[in-house]
Structures are given as C-alpha cells and as structure tokens.
Backbone bond lengths (Angstrom), bond angles and torsions (degrees), N, CA, C in turn:
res aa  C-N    CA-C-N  psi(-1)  N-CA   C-N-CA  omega(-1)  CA-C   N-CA-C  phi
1 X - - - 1.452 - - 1.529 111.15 -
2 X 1.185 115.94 -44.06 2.041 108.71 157.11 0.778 125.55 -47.68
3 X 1.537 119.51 -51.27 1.582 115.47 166.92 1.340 111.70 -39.80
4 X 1.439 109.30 -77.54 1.725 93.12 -174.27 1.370 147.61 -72.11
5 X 1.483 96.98 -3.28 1.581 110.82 157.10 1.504 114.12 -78.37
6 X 1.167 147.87 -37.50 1.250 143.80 148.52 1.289 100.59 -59.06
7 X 1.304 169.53 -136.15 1.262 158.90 -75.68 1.327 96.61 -93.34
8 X 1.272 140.70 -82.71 1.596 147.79 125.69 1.599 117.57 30.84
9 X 1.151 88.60 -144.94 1.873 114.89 -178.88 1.672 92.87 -45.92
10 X 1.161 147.43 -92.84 1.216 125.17 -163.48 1.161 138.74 -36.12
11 X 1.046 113.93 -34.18 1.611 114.43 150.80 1.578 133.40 -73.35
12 X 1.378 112.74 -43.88 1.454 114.64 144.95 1.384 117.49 -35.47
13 X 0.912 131.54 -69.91 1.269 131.67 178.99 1.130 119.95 -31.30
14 X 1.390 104.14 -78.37 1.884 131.93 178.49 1.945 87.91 -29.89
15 X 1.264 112.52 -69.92 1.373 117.39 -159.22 2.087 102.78 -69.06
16 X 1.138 95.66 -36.40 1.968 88.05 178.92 1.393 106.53 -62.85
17 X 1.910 128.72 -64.18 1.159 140.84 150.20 1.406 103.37 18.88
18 X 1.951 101.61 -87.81 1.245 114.99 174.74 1.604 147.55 -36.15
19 X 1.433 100.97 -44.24 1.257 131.35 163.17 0.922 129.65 -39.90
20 X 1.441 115.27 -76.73 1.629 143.71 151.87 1.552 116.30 -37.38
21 X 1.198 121.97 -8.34 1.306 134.21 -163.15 1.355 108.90 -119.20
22 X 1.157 113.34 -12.96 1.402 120.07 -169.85 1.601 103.04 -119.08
23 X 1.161 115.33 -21.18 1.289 118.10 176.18 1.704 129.38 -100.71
24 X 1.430 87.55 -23.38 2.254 104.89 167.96 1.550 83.17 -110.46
25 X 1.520 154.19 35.95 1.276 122.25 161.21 1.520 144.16 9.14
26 X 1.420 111.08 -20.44 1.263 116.17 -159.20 1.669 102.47 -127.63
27 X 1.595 113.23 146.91 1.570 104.79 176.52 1.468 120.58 -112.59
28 X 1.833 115.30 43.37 1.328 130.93 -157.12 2.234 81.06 -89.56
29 X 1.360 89.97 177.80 1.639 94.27 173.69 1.172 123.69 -89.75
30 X 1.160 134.66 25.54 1.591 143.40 167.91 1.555 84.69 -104.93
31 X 1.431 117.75 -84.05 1.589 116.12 -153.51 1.943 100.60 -45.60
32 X 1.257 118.94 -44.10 1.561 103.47 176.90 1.289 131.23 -60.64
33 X 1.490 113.98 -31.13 1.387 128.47 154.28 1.650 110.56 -32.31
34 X 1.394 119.38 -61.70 1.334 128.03 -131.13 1.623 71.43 -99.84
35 X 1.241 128.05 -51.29 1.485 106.17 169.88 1.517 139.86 -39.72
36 X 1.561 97.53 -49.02 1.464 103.17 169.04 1.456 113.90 -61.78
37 X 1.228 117.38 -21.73 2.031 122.98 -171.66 1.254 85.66 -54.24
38 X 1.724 107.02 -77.90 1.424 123.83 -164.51 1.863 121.59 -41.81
39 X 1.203 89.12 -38.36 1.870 95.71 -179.65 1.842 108.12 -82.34
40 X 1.335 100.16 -16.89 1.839 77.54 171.39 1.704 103.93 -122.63
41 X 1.362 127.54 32.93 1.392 151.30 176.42 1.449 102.41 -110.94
42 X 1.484 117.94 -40.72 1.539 108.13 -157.88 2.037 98.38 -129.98
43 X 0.911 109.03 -64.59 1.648 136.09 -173.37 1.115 112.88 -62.50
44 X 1.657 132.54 -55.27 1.175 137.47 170.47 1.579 116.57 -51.95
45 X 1.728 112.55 -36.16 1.380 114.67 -158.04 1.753 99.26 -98.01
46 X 1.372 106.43 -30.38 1.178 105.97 179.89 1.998 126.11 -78.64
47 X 1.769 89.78 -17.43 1.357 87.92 167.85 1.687 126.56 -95.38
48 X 1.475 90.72 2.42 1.530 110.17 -168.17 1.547 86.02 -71.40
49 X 1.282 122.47 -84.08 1.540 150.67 145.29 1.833 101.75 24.22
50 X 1.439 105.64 -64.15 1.284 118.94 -164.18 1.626 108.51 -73.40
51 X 1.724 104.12 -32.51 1.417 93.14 -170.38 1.334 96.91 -98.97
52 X 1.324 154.33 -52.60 1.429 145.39 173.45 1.770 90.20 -39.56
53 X 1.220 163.13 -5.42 0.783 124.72 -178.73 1.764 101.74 -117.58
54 X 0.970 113.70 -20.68 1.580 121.88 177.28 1.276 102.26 -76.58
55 X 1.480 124.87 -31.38 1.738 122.24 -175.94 1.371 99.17 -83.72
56 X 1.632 128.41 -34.46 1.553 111.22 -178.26 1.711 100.37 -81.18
57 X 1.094 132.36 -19.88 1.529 117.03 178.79 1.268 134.84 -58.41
58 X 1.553 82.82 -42.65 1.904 112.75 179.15 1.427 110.29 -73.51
59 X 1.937 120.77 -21.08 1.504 120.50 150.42 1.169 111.00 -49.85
60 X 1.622 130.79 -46.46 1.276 120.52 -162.53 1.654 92.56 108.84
61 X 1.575 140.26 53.72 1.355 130.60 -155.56 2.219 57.07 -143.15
62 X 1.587 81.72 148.03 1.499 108.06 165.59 1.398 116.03 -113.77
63 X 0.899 102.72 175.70 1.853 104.53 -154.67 1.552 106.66 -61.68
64 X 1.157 108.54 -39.77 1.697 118.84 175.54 1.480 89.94 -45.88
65 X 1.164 130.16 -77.46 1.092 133.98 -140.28 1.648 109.55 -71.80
66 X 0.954 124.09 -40.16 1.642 159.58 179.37 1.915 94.62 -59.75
67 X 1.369 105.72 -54.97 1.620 111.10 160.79 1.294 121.65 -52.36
68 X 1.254 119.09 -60.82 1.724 125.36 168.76 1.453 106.12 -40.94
69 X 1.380 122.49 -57.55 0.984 126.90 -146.91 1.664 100.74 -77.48
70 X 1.491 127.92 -25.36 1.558 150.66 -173.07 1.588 91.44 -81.31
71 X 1.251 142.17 -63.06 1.270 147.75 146.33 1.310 117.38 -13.49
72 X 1.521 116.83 -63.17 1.547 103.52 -153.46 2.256 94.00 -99.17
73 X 1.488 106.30 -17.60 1.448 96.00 -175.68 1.490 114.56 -121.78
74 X 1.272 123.26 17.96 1.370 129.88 167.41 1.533 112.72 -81.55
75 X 1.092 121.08 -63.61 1.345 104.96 177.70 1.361 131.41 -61.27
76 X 1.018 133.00 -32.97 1.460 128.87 150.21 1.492 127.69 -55.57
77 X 1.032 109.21 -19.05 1.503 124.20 175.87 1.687 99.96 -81.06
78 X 1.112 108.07 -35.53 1.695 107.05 -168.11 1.470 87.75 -74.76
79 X 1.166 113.00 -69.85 1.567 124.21 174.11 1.454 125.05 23.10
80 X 1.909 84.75 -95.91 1.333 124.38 158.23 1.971 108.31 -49.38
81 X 1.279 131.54 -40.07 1.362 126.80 -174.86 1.732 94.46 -66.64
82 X 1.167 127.71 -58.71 1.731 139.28 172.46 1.783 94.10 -22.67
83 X 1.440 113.59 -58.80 1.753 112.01 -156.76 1.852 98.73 -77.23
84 X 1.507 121.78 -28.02 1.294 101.79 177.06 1.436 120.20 -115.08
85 X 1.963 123.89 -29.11 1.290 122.06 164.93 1.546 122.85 -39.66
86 X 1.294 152.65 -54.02 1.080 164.81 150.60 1.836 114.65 -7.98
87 X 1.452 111.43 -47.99 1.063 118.04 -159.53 1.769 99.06 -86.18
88 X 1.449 94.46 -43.98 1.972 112.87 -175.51 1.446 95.96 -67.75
89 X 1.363 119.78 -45.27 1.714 115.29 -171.37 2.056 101.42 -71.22
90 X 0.844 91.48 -41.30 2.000 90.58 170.56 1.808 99.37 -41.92
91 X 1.642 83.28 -90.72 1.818 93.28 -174.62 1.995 109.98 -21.75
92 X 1.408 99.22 -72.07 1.256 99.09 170.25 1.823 138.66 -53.14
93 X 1.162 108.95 -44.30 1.606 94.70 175.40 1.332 103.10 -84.11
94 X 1.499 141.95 -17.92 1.674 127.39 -170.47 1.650 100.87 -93.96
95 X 1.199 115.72 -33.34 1.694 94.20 -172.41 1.459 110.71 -117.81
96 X 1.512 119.20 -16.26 1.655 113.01 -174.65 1.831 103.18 -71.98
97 X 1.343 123.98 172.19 1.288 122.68 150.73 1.165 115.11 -91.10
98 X 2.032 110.87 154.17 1.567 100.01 -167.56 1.608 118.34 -67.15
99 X 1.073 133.90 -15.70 1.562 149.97 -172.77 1.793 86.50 -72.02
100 X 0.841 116.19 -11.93 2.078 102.72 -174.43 1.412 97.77 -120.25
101 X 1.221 129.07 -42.14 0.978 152.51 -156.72 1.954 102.02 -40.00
102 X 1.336 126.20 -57.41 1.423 144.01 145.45 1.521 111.38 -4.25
103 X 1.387 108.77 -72.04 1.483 143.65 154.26 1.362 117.42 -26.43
104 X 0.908 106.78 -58.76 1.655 107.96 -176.42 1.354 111.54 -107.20
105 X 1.343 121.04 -1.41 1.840 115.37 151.37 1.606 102.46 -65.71
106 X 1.503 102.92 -55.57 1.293 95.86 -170.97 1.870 129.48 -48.32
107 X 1.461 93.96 -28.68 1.785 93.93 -169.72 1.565 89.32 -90.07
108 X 1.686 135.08 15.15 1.033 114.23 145.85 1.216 124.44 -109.54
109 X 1.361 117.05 -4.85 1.541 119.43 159.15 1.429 118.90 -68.41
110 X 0.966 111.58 -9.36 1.708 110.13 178.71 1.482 111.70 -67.06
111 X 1.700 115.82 -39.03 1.762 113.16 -179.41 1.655 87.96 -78.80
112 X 1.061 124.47 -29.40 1.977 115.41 -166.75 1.541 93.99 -60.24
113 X 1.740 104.87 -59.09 1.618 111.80 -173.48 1.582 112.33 -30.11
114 X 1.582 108.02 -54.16 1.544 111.76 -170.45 1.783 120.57 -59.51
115 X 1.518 93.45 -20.03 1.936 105.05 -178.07 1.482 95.66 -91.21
116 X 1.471 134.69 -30.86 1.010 144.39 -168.74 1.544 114.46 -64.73
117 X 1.110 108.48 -34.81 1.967 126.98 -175.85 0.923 92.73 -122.34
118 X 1.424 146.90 5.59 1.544 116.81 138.84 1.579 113.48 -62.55
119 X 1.676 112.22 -65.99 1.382 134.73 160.75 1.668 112.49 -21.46
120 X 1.229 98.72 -53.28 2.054 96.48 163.12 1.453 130.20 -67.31
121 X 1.366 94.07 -28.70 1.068 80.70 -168.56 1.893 119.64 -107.45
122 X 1.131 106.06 1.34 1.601 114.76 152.25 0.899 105.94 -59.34
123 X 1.973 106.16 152.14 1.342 139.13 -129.38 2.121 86.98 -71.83
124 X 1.417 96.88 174.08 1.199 106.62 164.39 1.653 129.77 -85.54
125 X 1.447 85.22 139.55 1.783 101.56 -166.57 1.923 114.19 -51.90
126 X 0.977 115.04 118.46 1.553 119.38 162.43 1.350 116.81 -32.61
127 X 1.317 120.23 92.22 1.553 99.38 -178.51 1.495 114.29 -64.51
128 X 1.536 115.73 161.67 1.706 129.77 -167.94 1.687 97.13 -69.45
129 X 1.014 142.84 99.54 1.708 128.57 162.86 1.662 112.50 -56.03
C-alpha cells in the first residue's frame, strides 16, 4: 500500500488537485460543488478501476479474472465512495489551500484505504461462463 500511494495516488492527486484548480479557480460553493461532481464522475471511478486492478494483478489474477472481479466489486465500492467522498471533497476543495490540499485527501484516504483492501482482498470473482 506505500508503494502505491507513492508511485500511484500521490501523484495522481498532486496532478488532479491541480487540474481541478485551474479549471473552477475559485473556492466559492458552486465551483466546489462542480468539483466534487467531477471527482466522483471521473477520478473516483477511474482510480477505483486502477487499484482493484493493480491489487488483483500483483495477486497473480489475469485479466479475465481481474474483469470478474471489476464487475462483481466496483459498483458497490463506488457506492459506498458516493456516502463518504462528497463530504472529504467539500472539507477539502472549500477551505484547505490547493498546495495542502494532496495532504489532506490523503489523511482521508487512509479510513477509505482500510475499506479499500478489505474490498481487494475478498476471495476471487467467479468468472461469467
């Protein structure tokens, strides 16, 4: 899980952070709104994606399987991301500055991390016959 938060999500971050920052400029309550849209529309699903699939590879799970597994635990995973991302992306895009901002996703990805490797780490997905 260091590994891929250093190689991974910390840099993702650093660079989404940025992004999002450059494009809502402003930290009034519309532009944070439209931030949070974008991060659980685009960012949330795509990093969901990346790590269920980098954690089943590094099992040794082949793409079939790695598919099943994107199938049967992504949407509930997004789900559950809908009931707590929203609240952390508020706190974070309306009152942090963007230079910290990295920072304080991260010390809320740490309780996500722990639901995150549970979710990985249940058994392997049935592939579809």
């Amino acid at each position: 899980m260091a590994g891929y938060g250093l190689v991974v999500l910390g840099p993702s971050l650093h660079f989404w952070f940025n992004f999002v920052s450059k494009l809502f400029p402003r930290r009034d309550l519309f532009s944070t709104l439209k931030k949070m849209v974008l991060g659980q529309a685009v960012y949330g699903p795509f990093m969901t994606v990346v790590f269920f699939s980098l954690n089943a590879a590094l099992q040794g799970e082949n793409s079939r399987e790695i598919g099943a597994r994107l199938k049967r635990d992504l949407l509930p995973t997004m789900l559950n991301g809908v009931m707590y991302w929203p609240v952390c992306d508020f706190i974070t895009f309306r009152f942090i500055p963007v230079h910290l901002q990295p920072l304080v996703s991260n010390s809320f990805s740490y309780v996500w991390t722990i639901y995150m490797t549970y979710m990985a780490g249940l058994d392997k997905a049935e592939e579809a016959s």
